[in-house]
C-alpha positions in Angstrom: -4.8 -10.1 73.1 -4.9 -11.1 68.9 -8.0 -10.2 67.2 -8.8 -11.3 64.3 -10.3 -8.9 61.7 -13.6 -9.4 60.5 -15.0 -9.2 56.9 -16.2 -5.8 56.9 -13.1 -3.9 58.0 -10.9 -5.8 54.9 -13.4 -4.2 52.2 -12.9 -0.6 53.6 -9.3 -1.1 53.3 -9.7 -2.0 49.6 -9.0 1.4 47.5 -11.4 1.9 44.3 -9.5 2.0 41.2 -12.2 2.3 38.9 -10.7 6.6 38.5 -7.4 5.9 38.7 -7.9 3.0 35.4 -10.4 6.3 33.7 -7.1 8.3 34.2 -5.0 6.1 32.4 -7.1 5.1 29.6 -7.8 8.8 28.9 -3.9 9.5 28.8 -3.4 6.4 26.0 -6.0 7.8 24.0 -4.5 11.3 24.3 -1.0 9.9 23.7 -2.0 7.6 20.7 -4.1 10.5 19.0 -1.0 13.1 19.4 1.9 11.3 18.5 3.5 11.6 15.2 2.8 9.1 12.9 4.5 9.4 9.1 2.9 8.7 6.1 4.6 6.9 3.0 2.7 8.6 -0.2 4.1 8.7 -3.4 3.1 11.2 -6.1 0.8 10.0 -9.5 -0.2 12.5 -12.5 -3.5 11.8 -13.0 -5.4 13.1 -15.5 -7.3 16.1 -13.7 -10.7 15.8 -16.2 -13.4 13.2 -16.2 -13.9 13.8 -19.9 -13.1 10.7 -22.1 -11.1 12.9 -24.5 -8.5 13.9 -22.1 -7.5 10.0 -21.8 -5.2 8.8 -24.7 -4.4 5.6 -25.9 -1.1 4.1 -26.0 0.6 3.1 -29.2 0.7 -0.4 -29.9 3.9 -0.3 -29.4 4.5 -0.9 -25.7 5.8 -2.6 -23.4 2.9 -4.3 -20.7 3.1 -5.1 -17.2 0.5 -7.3 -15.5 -0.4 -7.4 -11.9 -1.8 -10.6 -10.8 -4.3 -11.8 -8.5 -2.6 -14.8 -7.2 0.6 -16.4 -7.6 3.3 -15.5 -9.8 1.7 -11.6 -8.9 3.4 -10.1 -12.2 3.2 -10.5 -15.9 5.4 -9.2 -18.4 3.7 -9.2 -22.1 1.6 -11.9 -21.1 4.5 -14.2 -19.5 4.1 -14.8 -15.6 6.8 -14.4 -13.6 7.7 -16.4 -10.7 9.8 -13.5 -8.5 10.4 -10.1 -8.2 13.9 -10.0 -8.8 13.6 -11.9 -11.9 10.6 -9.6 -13.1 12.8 -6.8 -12.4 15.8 -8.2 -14.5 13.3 -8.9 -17.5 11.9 -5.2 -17.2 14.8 -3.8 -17.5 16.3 -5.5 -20.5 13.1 -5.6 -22.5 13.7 -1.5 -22.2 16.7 -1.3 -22.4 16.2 -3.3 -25.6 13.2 -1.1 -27.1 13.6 2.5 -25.0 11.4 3.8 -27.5 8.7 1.5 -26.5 6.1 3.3 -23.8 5.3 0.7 -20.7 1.9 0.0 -19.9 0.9 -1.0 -16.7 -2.6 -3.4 -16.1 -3.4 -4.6 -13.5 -6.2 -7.4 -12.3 -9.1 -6.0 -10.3 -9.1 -8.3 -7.8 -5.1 -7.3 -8.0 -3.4 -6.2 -4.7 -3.1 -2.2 -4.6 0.5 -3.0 -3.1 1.7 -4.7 -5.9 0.9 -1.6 -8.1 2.4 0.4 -6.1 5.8 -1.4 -5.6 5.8 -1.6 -8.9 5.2 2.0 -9.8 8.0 2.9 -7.0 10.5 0.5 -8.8 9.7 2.5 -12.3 10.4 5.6 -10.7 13.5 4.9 -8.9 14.9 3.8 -12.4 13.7 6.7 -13.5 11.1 5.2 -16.3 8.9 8.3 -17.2 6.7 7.0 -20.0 4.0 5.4 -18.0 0.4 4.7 -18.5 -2.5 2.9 -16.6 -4.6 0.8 -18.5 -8.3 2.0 -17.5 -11.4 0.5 -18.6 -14.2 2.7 -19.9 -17.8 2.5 -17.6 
């Protein structure tokens, strides 16, 4: 003879899974906290005193970059620039025309951080050495 099965007897069948799902959240978190993860940095000289004296100021002879808030993003001597390949061309030849010239770098507050730092990696991969940061004073 069939019988059917009644409601009670399908819920005990039902394993709880609420441990096993503890189990494998605990093994993401361990996993995501151990793996390796690599950090980009790139290395600034910064002036190591917060003495006003130890900061100099640029001749008035140099060369300055802008960093722009919005679009174009960059600026050279106060002329924007649409792209980065053509703001890479004009940097170039403006030292290449005047190597004696030191470049100054200032950037807009509001400025993305990225931008500055893209274009701090593209003066040191053509190895462009005399830098400075326009700060302002507080």
């Amino acid at each position: 003879m069939i019988r059917s099965q009644s409601e009670n007897d399908s819920e005990v069948m039902i394993p709880d899974l609420t441990p096993l799902l503890d189990i494998i959240f605990i093994v993401m978190v361990f996993l995501l906290l151990s793996a390796n993860i690599q950090v980009k940095t790139m290395e600034i000289d910064i002036p190591k005193s917060r003495d006003a004296a130890t900061l100099s100021s640029v001749a008035k002879e140099s060369l300055m970059i802008n960093i722009l808030q919005g679009t174009p993003t960059w600026a050279i001597e106060g002329h924007p620039i649409k792209s980065w390949d053509e703001f890479t061309l004009t940097l170039l030849e403006k030292i290449k025309a005047h190597p004696d010239r030191a470049v100054l770098i200032g950037a807009d507050k509001q400025a993305s951080v990225e931008n500055m730092l893209h274009v701090l990696a593209f003066l040191q991969k053509n190895n462009i050495n005399a830098t400075h940061i326009q700060m302002e004073e507080k």
